[in-house]
C-alpha positions as CSV (number, residue, x, y, z in Angstrom):
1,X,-15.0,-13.6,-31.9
2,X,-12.3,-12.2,-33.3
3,X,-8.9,-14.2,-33.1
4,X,-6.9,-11.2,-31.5
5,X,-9.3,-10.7,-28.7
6,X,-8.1,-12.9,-26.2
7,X,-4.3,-11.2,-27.1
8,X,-6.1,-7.9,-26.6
9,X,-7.5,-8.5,-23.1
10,X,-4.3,-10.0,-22.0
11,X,-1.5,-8.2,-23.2
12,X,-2.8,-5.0,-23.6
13,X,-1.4,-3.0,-26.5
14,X,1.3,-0.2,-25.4
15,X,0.2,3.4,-26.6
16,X,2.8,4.0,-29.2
17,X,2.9,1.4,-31.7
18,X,3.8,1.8,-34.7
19,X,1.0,1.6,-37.9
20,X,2.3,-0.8,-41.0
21,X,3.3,1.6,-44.5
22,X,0.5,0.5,-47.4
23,X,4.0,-0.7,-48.6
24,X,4.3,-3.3,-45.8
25,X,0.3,-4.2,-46.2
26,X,1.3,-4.8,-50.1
27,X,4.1,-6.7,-49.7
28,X,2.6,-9.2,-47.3
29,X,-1.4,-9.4,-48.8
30,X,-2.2,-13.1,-49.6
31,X,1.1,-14.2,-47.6
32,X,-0.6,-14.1,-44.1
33,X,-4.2,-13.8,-42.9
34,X,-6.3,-11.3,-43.7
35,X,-7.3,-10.9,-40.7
36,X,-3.5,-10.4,-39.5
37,X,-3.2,-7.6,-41.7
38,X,-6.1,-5.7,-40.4
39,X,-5.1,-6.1,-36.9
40,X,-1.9,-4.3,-38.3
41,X,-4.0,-1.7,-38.8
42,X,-5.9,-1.3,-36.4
43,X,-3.1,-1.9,-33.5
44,X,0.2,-1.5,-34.9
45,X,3.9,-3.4,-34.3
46,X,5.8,-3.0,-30.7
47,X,5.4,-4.3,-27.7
48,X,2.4,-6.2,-25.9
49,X,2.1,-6.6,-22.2
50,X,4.5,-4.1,-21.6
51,X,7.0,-6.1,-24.1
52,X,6.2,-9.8,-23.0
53,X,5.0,-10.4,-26.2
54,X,5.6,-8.6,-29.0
55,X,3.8,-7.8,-33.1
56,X,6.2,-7.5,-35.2
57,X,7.3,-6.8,-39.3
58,X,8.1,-10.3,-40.6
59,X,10.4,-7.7,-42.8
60,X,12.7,-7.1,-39.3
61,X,12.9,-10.5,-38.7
62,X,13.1,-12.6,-42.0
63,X,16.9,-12.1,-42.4
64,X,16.9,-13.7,-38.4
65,X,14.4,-16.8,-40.0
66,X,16.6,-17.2,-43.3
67,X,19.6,-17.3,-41.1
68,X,18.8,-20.2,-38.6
69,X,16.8,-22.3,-40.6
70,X,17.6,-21.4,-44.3
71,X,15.3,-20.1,-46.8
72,X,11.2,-21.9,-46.1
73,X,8.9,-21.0,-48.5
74,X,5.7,-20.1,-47.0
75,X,7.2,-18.6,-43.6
76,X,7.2,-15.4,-41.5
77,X,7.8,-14.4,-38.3
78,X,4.8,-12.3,-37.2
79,X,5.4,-12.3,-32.9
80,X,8.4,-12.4,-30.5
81,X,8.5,-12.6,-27.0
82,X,10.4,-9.9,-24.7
83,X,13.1,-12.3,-24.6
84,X,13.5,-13.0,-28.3
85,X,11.9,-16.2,-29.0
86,X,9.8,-15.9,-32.8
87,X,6.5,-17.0,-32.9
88,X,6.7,-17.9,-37.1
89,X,3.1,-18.0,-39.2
90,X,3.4,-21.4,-41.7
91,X,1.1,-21.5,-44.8
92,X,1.3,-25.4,-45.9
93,X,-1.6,-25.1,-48.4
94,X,-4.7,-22.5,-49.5
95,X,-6.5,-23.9,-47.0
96,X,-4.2,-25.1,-44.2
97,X,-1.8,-23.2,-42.3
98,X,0.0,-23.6,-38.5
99,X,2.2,-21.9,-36.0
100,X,5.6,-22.7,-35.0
101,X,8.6,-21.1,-32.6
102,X,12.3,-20.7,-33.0
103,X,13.6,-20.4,-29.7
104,X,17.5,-18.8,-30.4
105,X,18.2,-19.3,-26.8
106,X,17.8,-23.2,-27.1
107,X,18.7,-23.9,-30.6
108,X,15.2,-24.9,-31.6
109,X,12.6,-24.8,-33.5
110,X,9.2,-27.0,-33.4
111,X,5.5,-26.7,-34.7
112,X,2.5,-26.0,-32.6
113,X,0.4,-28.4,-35.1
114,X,-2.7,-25.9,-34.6
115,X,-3.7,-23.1,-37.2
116,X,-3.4,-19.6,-37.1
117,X,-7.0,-18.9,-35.7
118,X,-6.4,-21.4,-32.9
119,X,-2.8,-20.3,-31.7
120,X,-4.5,-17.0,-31.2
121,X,-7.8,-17.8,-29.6
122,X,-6.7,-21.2,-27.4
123,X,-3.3,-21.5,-27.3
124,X,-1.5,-18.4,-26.6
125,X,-4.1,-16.8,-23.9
126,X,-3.7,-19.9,-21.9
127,X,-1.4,-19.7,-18.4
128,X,0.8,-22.9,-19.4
129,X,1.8,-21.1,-22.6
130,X,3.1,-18.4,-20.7
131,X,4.7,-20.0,-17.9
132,X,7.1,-21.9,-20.8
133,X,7.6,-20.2,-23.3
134,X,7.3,-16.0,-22.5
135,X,9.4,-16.3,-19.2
136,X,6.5,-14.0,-17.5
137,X,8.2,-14.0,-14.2
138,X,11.8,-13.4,-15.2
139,X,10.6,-10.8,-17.5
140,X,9.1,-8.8,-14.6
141,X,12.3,-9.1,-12.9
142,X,14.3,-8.2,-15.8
143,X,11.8,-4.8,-16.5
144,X,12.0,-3.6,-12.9
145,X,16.3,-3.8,-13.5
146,X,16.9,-3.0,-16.5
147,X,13.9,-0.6,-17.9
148,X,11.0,-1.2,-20.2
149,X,12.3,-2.0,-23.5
150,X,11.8,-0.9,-26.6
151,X,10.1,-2.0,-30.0
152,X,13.4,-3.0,-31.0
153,X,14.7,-4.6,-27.9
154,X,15.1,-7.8,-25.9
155,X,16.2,-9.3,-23.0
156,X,18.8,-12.0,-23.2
157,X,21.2,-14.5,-21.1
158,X,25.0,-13.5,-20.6
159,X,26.5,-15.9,-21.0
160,X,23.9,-17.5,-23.3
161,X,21.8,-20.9,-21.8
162,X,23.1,-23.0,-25.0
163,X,27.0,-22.3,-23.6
164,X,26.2,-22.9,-19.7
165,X,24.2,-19.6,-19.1
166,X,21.6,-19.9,-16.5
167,X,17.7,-18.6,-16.2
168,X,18.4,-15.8,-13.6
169,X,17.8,-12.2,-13.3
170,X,21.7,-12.1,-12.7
171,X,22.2,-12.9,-16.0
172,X,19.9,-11.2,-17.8
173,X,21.0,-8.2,-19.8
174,X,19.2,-6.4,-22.5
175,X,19.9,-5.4,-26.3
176,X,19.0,-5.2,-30.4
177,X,17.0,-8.1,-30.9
178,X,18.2,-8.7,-34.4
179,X,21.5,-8.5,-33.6
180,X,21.4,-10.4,-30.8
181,X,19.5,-13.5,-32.8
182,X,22.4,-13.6,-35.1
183,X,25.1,-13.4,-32.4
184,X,23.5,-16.6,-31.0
185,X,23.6,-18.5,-34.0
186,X,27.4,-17.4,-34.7
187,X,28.2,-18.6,-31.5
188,X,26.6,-22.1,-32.1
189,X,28.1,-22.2,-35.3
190,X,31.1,-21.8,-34.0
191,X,30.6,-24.6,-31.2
192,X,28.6,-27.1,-33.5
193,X,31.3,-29.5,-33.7
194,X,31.6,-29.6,-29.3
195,X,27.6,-30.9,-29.0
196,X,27.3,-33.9,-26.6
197,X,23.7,-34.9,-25.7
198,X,24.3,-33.4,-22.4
199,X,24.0,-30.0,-23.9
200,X,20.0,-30.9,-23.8
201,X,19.7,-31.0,-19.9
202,X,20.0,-27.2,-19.1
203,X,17.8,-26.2,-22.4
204,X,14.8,-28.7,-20.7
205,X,11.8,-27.8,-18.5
206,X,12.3,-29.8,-14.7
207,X,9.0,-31.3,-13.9
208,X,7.8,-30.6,-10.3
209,X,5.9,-32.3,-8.1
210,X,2.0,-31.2,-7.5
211,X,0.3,-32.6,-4.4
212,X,-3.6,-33.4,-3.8
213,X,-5.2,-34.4,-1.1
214,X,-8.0,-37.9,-1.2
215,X,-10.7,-37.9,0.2
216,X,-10.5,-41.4,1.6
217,X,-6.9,-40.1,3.1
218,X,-3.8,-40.0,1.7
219,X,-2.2,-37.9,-1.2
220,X,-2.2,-37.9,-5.0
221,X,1.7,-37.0,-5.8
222,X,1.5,-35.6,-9.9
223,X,4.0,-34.2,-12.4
224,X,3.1,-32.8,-15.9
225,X,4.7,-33.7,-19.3
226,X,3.5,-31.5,-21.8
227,X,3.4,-31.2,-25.5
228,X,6.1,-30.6,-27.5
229,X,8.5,-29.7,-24.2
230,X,11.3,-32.0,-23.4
231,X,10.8,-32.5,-20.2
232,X,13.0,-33.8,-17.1
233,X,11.5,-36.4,-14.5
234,X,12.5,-38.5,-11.7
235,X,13.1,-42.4,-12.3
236,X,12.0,-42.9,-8.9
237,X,9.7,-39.8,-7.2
238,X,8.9,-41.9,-4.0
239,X,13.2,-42.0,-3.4
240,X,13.2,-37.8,-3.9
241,X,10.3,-37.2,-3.0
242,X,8.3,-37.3,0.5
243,X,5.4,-35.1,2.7
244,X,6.7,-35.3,5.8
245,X,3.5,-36.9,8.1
246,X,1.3,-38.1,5.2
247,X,1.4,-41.0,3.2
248,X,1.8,-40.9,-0.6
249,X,-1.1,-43.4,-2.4
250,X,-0.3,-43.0,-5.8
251,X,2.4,-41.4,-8.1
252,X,1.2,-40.1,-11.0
253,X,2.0,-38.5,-14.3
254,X,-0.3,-35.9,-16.3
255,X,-0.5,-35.9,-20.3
256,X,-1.0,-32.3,-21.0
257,X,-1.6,-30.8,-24.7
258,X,-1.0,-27.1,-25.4
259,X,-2.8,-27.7,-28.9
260,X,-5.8,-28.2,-27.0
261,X,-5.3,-26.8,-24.0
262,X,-6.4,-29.8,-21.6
263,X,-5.7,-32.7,-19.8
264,X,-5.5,-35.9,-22.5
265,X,-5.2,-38.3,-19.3
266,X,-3.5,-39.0,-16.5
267,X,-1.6,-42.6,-15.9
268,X,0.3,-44.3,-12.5
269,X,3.9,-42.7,-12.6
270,X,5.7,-45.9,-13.5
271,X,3.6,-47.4,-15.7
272,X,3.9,-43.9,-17.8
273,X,7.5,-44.3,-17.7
274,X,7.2,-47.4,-19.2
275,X,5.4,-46.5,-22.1
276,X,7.9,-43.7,-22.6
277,X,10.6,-45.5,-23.0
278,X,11.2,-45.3,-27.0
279,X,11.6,-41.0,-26.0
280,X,13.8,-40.8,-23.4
281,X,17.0,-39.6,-24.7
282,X,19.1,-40.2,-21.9
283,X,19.2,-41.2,-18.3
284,X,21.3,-39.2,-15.7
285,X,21.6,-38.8,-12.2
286,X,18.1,-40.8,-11.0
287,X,16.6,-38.7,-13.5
288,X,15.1,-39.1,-17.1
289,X,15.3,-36.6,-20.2
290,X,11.8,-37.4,-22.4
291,X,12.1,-35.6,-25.3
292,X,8.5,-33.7,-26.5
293,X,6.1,-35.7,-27.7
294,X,3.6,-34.3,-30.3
295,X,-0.2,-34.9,-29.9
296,X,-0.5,-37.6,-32.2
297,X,2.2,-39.1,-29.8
298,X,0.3,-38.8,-26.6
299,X,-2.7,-39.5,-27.9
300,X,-1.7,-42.9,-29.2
301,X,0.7,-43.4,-26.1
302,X,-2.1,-43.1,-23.7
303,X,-3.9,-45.7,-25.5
304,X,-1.5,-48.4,-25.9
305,X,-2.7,-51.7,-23.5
């Protein structure tokens, strides 16, 4: 199979993209996949699913990498999503390589710790991959308002989620991605020295309940931390939480990895919140903020005694 199928039969390829120069092809051989490059060729930059996601010229965008995290050797942004976020292609080695995301709205950047091949053909096709990080929803909403956008383009938050914006199609507006990227980190610059840990509640994803029913009676109450997201939970579900008429047998919490795209394991709520204690970063309002845990993290959390 070829790693850009399942991209292909999912975010189908708009009709006027735009084929690389043999001067782009040149400037980027031996620096990113081979097989990147021919997908270049035979697909083009621009917009994906209708602009969800998009292919881009690592050239557009390197100035936008160099900016917010300095000069990294070995780097380019190859993909961006409709709303900005950069999708950045990592060679560690000759052999080895990985994928890792700068989102600008957030003010962060974090590794996928799975190569090239498999970002394409496991991670990025999957539902949970674009339920938190391409905004597929919002973007829907934001296309019917505002107009499809172009190559260039991106929707964005006004005022921005790091300063107190909020994830609503009343706030979206749309604009120059590159200019844009470097407006956001002007403004943080700007703001640096006013960062409390608070600042980390709005940029989290709010865990919510997911019900099942037993078959010996009762229910099965479950919420989902995955990898690598920092994640807000209830310290005590059974006091937010209820189904009116039915009783409530066990509270659970679901390890869930992006990198592999499955279930690790599943553990009783409290007993989870135990165990997570060394990555909470802060308790507030009869909630927790667990910062993301990596696989090797889960992996080795789930098997503690």
């Amino acid at each position: 199979m070829h790693p850009f199928d399942p991209l292909i039969r999912k975010y189908s390829p708009d009709p006027c993209l735009r084929k690389p120069t043999s001067e782009t092809l040149d400037r980027f051989r031996g620096k990113v996949p081979a097989e990147l490059l021919a997908f270049w060729q035979e697909y083009g930059f621009g917009n994906y699913g209708g602009g969800v996601l998009k292919v881009v010229d690592p050239a557009d965008y390197v100035d936008t990498l160099t900016l917010w995290l300095g000069e990294q050797e070995g780097c380019l942004p190859i993909l961006m999503t409709g709303f900005g976020t950069l999708f950045i292609y990592r060679r560690l080695s000759e052999t080895a390589d990985d994928m890792c995301l700068l989102d600008i709205h957030y003010r962060r950047s974090s590794s996928f710790s799975v190569g090239f091949s498999d970002f394409f053909e496991r991670i990025l096709p999957s539902e949970k991959f674009a339920e938190q990080f391409l905004r597929v929803e919002l973007f829907r909403e934001a296309s019917a308002k505002h107009g499809r956008l172009d190559e260039n383009e991106i929707f964005f938050f006004a005022p921005a989620l790091a300063f107190g914006g909020h994830e609503s199609i009343q706030q979206v507006e749309k604009g120059n991605a590159a200019i844009h990227q470097h407006l956001l980190f002007e403004m943080g610059a700007s703001n640096s020295g006013g960062e409390t840990p608070e600042d980390l509640w709005p940029q989290a994803y709010e865990a919510n309940p997911h019900v099942f029913a037993l078959e010996s009676g009762g229910l099965v109450v479950s919420f989902t931390l995955s990898e690598t997201v920092d994640t807000i939970l209830p310290a005590e579900p059974e006091t937010l939480y209820e189904v009116e008429g039915e009783t409530v047998s066990l509270w659970t919490l679901t390890f869930f990895s992006l990198t592999k795209e499955e279930n690790l394991g599943i553990l009783e709520y409290h007993r989870a919140l135990q165990r997570l204690q060394p990555y909470i970063l802060e308790t507030k309002g009869g909630c927790v903020l667990v910062r993301g845990l990596n696989l090797e993290e889960m992996e080795r959390l789930l098997l503690e005694e």
